[in-house]
C-alpha positions, -999 to 999 in steps of 0.1 A, spaced: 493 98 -667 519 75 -683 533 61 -649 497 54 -640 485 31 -669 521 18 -664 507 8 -631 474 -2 -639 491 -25 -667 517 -42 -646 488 -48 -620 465 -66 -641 497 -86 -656 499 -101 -623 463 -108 -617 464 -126 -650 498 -147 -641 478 -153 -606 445 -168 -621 465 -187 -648 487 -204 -621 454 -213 -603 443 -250 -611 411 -248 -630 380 -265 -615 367 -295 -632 334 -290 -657 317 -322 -659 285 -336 -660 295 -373 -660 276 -393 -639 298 -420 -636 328 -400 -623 337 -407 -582 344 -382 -562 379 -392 -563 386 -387 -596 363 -353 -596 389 -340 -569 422 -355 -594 405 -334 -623 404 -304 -597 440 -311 -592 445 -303 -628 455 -339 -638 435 -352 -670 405 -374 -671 422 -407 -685 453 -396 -659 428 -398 -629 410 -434 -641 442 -449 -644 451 -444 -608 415 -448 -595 418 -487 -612 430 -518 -596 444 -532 -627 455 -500 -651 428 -512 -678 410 -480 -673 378 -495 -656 367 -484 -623 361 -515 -600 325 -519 -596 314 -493 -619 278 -490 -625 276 -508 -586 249 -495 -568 271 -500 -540 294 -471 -549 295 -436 -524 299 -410 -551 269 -389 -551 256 -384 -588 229 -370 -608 204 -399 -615 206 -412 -649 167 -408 -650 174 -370 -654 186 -374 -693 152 -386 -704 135 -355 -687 152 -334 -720 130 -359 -747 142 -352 -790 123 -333 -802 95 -343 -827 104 -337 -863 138 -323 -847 159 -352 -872 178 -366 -842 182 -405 -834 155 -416 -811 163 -429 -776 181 -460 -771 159 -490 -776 157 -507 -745 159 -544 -738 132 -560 -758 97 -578 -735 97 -611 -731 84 -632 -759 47 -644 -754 47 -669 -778 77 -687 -762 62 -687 -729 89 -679 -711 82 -653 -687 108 -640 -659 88 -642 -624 88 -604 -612 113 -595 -589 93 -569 -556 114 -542 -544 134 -542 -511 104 -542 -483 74 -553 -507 69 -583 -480 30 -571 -486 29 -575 -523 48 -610 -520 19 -622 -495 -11 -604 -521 8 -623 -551 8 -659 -530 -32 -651 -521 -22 -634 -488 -41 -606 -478 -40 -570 -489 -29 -544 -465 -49 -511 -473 -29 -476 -470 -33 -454 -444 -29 -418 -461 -18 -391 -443 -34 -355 -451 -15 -336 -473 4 -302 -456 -5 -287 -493 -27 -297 -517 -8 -307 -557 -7 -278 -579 -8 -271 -613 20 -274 -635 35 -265 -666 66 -289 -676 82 -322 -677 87 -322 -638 73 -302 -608 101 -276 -604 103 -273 -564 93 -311 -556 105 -345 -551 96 -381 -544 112 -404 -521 102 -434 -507 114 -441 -473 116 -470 -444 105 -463 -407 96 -432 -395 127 -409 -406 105 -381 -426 108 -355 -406 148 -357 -396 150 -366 -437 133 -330 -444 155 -314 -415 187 -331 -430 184 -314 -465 165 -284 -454 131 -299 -475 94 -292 -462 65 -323 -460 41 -319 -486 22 -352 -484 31 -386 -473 15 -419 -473 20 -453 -473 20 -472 -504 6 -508 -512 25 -510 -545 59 -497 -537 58 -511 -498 73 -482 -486 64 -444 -474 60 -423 -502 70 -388 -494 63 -356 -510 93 -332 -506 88 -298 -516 123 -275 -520 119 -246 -507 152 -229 -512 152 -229 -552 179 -258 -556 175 -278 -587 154 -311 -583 187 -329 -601 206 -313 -572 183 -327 -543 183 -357 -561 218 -361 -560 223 -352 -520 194 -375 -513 213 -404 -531 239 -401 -505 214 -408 -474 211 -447 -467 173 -440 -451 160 -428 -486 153 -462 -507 142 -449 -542 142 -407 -551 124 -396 -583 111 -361 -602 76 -356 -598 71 -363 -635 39 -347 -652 21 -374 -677 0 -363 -703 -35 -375 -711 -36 -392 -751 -60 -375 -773 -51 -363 -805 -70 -336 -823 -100 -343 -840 -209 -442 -867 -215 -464 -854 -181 -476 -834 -161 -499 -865 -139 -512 -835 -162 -545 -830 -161 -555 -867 -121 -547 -865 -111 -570 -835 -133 -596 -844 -156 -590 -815 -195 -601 -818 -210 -571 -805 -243 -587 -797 -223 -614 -776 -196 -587 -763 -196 -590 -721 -175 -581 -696 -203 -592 -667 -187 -585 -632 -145 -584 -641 -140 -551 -624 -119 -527 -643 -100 -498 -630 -94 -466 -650 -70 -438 -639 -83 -408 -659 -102 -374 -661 -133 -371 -638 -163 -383 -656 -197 -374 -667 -221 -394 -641 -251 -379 -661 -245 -399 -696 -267 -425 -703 -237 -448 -714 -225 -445 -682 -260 -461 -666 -250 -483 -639 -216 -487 -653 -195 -467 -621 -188 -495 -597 -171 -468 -574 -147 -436 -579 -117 -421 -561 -104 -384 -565 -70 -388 -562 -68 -347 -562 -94 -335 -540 -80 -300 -534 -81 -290 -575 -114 -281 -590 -127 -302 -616 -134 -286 -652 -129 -315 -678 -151 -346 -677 -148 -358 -718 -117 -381 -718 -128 -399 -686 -160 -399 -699 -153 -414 -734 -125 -443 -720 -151 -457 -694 -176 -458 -723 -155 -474 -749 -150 -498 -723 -183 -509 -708 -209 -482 -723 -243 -490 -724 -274 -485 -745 -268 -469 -780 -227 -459 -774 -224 -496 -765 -188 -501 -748 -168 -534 -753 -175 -548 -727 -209 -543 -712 -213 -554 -680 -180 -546 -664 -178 -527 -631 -152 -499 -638 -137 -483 -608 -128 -449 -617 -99 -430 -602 -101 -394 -613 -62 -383 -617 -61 -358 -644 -71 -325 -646 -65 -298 -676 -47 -335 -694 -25 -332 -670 -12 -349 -634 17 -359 -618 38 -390 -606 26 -387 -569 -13 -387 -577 -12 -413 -604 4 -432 -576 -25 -429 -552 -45 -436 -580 -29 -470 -586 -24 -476 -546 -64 -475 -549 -67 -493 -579 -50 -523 -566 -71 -523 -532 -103 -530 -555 -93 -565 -566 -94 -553 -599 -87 -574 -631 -70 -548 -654 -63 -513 -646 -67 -488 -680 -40 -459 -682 -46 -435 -712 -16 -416 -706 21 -410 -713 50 -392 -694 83 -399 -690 98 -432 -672 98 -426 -634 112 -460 -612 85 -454 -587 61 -460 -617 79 -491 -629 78 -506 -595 40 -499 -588 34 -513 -623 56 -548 -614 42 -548 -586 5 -549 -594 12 -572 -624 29 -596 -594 -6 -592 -582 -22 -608 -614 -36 -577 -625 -34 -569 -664 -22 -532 -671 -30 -521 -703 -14 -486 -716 -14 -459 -742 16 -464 -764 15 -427 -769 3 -394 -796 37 -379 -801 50 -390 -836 67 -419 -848 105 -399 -836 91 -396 -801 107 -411 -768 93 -439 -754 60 -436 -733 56 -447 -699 40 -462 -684 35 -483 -713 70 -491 -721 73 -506 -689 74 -548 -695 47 -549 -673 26 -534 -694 2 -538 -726 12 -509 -749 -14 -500 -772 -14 -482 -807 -41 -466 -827 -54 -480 -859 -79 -466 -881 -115 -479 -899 -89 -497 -928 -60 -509 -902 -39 -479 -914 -15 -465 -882 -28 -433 -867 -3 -407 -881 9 -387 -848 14 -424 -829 45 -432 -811 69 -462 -826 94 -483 -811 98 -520 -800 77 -513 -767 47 -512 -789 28 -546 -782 -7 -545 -800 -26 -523 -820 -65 -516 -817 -89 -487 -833 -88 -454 -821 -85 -434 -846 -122 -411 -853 -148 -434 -831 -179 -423 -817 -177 -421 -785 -195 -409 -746 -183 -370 -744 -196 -350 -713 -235 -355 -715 -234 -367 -753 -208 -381 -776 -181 -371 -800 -157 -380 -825 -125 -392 -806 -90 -404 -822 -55 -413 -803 -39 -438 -785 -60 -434 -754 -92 -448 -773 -77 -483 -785 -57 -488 -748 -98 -486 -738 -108 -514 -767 -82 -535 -756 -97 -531 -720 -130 -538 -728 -119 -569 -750 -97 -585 -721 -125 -583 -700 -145 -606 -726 -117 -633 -724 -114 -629 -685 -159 -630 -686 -157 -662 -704 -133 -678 -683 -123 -658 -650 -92 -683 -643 -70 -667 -666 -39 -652 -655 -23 -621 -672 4 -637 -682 -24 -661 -700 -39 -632 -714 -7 -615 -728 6 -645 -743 -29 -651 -761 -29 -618 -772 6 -616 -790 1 -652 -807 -33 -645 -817 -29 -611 -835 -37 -603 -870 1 -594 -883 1 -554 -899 32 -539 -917 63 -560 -918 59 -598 -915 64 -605 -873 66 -581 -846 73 -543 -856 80 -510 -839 45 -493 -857 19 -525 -852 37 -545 -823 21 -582 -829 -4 -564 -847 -43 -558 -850 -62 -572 -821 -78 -605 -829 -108 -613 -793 -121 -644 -814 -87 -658 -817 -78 -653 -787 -108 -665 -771 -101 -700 -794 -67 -701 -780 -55 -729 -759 -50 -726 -723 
C-alpha cells in the first residue's frame, strides 16, 4: 500500500512540474491589444514587455492605435455600454461625452453621411428619395427580455454578399432590406450555434464586405408610473392660437387607439413596422399622438398636424432592427420632425439613421429618459442629432426618476397631464410626454413659417429658453423650460 501512494505521489509531482513548465495562456479582455502582442503574452512575456517591441519608437504606443485601419479582431467598444450602473448602485456615471454644438453660437458642423449614403447626399441637396425595397423576413422579430437579442445581429452590407456572409460565419438570414437612412443593406443575422453576439461581432469585424456590425439593442418605451393639460400655460403657448396645420409629423411608438375622439382626423397614415407580433397595448401611442395634435376636448399642441404613425413597440418594448424600419419609413413621408419616446442603449446604426435624417432637414426630437438622475445616457436622444427632452412638472420642478447629463437639451411638462389613453384619457407622467409637447410646439414655429430649417429651429430653441436650476446650461434642465412665444419672436 505504501509503494502505491509512493507511486501515485511521484506521478502527480510530475504532472504538476509538467503544467507549471507550460506557458500560461493570456486572460484579457482588452480591446485594444493586436494579435501580436496577444500571441507575446501567450509566450509568457509581460504586457509592458510585448508593447515595447510591438512600437516603432520604444515610447510604449502602438502606431496607429485606435486606427480603424488596424487587422486585430476585437470586441467592439459598443459592448461596455450593454452592462449600464446600476440606478442607486453609488458608482460614477458613464463618461460624459463630447458636449453638442452650441446653438447660440451658430456654429454648427455640416453632418458628415456614411461610406455609400450617395442617396442621402442627393435627398439633403433636394435630390430625390429612393424608397426601400424590403425583403420578407425568413422569421418574423420575437419577443425579448434583455439589453440585446441573445442569438442576433445587425450588419449592414454593400452588394449582394448576404448569403456567402451567413455561409462564411455559419449565421442564418433572418430579414434583410435596404435602408434609405444608412445607404446600405441591413441584415438580420440570427446565430444559430449559441456563440456570444460579442463573439460574432468580433469575427465579423475581420470581414472587409461587412461595413457597420451592431447588437440588436432593445429600447424601452418612457412612461413612468402614475385637468386640464397645464403644458400650454407652461411653454407659453396660446392654446386658442396653437396650430400645427399641415407640417407632417412622424411618431415611432405603440400602435394606437383609432377609435378616440382626439385622434379624429389626426392619422395622416400608419406603418406596422412588426406585422408578425400581435398587438395588445394601444395607450402610449395613443397619448403621444394626442399630446401632439389631439383634437376636441384633449386638445393636442398642435392641432392640425398630420402625424404619420409607425407602430414599433409592443409590451414597451422593440428592437434596433424595427425601429430602423420604422425610421426608413419615417423619412419616406417627407416629414418635418420625427417623435421617439424611447430610450435604449447607443447602437451606431441608430446614430447614423439619426444624422442621416437630420442631413435631410428633419427635426428629431427624443425622450431624455425615466431612469434616475445616475442613469447612463439614453439614445437615441444623446445622439447630437437629436432634441433630448426632460420632464417638468405643473411648478417647473424636475420629474424625480428623469435621466441627467449634459445630453439633456430642453425641458417641457410631462409630469401628471391628462392625456388620450386607449378609448379615453388618463393621467400620464415621464419623459415620453414632454419629447411629445416639444413636438407639437415645433410644429407651431414650422406652421407659422414653413422655411425654417432644424438647425433654425434648434438654435431658437436653446437661446430662447426660460433658464431652470443653475444659471446657463445644466445636466437636469439643459437650456431650460421651453419658451414657443420666444422662440416664435426670435430672429431668423
Amino acid at each position: 500500500m505504501a509503494a502505491r501512494a509512493a507511486i501515485r505521489f511521484a506521478a502527480l509531482l510530475v504532472a504538476a512540474m509538467v503544467i507549471g513548465a507550460a506557458p500560461a495562456l493570456a486572460q484579457t479582455n482588452d480591446p485594444n491589444l493586436t494579435q501580436t502582442e496577444i500571441d507575446c503574452l501567450n509566450r509568457g512575456a509581460t504586457a509592458a514587455d510585448c508593447i515595447k517591441r510591438d512600437t516603432e519608437d520604444g515610447s510604449g504606443e502602438r502606431p496607429g492605435a485606435g486606427s480603424a485601419a488596424t487587422n486585430a479582431v476585437f470586441l467592439p467598444a459598443l459592448i461596455v455600454d450593454l452592462f449600464p450602473n446600476p440606478v442607486g448602485g453609488g458608482q460614477a456615471p458613464l463618461p460624459t461625452p463630447d458636449p453638442r454644438r452650441d446653438p447660440a453660437s451658430g456654429a454648427l458642423p455640416p453632418p458628415v453621411p456614411p461610406a455609400g449614403a450617395t442617396a442621402i447626399q442627393a435627398a439633403a441637396a433636394g435630390g430625390p428619395i429612393v424608397s426601400p425595397s424590403d425583403l420578407v423576413a425568413a422569421e418574423p422579430p420575437r419577443a425579448v427580455v434583455g439589453d440585446f437579442v441573445p442569438d442576433e445581429v445587425l450588419v449592414t452590407v454593400e452588394g449582394d454578399a448576404v448569403q456567402q456572409i451567413a455561409a462564411s460565419f455559419g449565421l442564418e438570414v433572418r430579414s434583410q432590406r435596404q435602408s434609405q437612412l444608412l445607404g446600405a443593406t441591413l441584415v438580420r443575422f440570427g446565430i444559430p450555434d449559441g456563440r456570444p453576439v460579442g463573439v460574432v461581432l468580433a469575427q465579423l469585424a475581420a470581414d472587409g464586405r461587412t461595413l457597420r456590425r451592431e447588437p440588436n439593442h432593445i429600447y424601452s418605451l418612457q412612461q413612468a408610473a402614475t385637468i386640464v393639460n397645464y403644458a400650454f400655460e407652461r411653454i407659453a403657448l396660446d392654446a386658442k392660437g396653437a396650430s400645427g396645420e399641415n407640417v407632417r409629423i412622424a411618431v415611432i411608438d405603440t400602435a394606437i387607439d383609432d377609435t378616440n375622439p382626439a385622434l379624429s382626423g389626426v392619422i395622416a397614415d400608419q406603418f406596422d413596422a412588426m406585422p408578425d407580433v400581435p398587438i395588445e397595448a394601444r395607450d402610449h401611442g395613443t397619448s403621444i399622438d394626442g399630446l401632439i395634435a389631439g383634437v376636441g376636448a384633449l386638445k393636442g399642441m398642435a392641432p392640425g398636424a398630420r402625424i404619420y404613425h409607425a407602430r414599433a413597440f409592443e409590451g414597451g418594448k422593440s428592437t434596433m432592427d424595427v425601429i430602423l424600419a420604422a425610421l426608413d419609413w419615417a423619412a419616406e413621408q417627407d416629414v418635418r420632425i420625427i417623435n421617439m419616446s424611447f430610450v435604449g442603449p447607443k447602437n451606431d446604426l441608430l446614430g447614423v439613421a439619426c444624422r442621416n435624417a437630420r442631413a435631410l432637414g428633419i427635426v428629431l426630437v427624443a425622450a431624455a429618459g425615466n431612469n434616475g438622475p445616475k442613469a447612463p445616457y439614453g439614445y437615441p436622444a444623446a445622439f447630437d442629432s437629436v432634441i433630448a427632452v426632460t420632464a417638468t412638472d405643473a411648478k417647473d420642478g424636475l420629474m424625480q426618476q428623469a435621466n441627467r447629463g449634459a445630453y439633456v437639451f430642453l425641458s417641457a411638462p410631462g409630469v401628471e397631464m391628462v392625456a388620450p389613453s386607449g378609448p379615453g384619457s388618463d393621467v400620464v407622467t415621464g419623459t415620453s410626454f414632454a419629447a411629445a409637447i416639444v413636438t407639437g410646439a415645433i410644429a407651431n414655429l414650422l406652421h407659422a413659417a414653413p422655411d425654417r430649417s432644424a438647425d433654425w429651429v434648434e438654435k431658437a430653441l436653446a437661446a430662447t429658453a426660460r433658464d431652470l436650476g443653475p444659471k446657463g446650461r445644466d445636466n437636469d434642465f439643459g437650456y431650460g423650460l421651453l419658451n414657443i412665444e420666444a422662440a416664435e419672436a426670435a430672429k431668423e
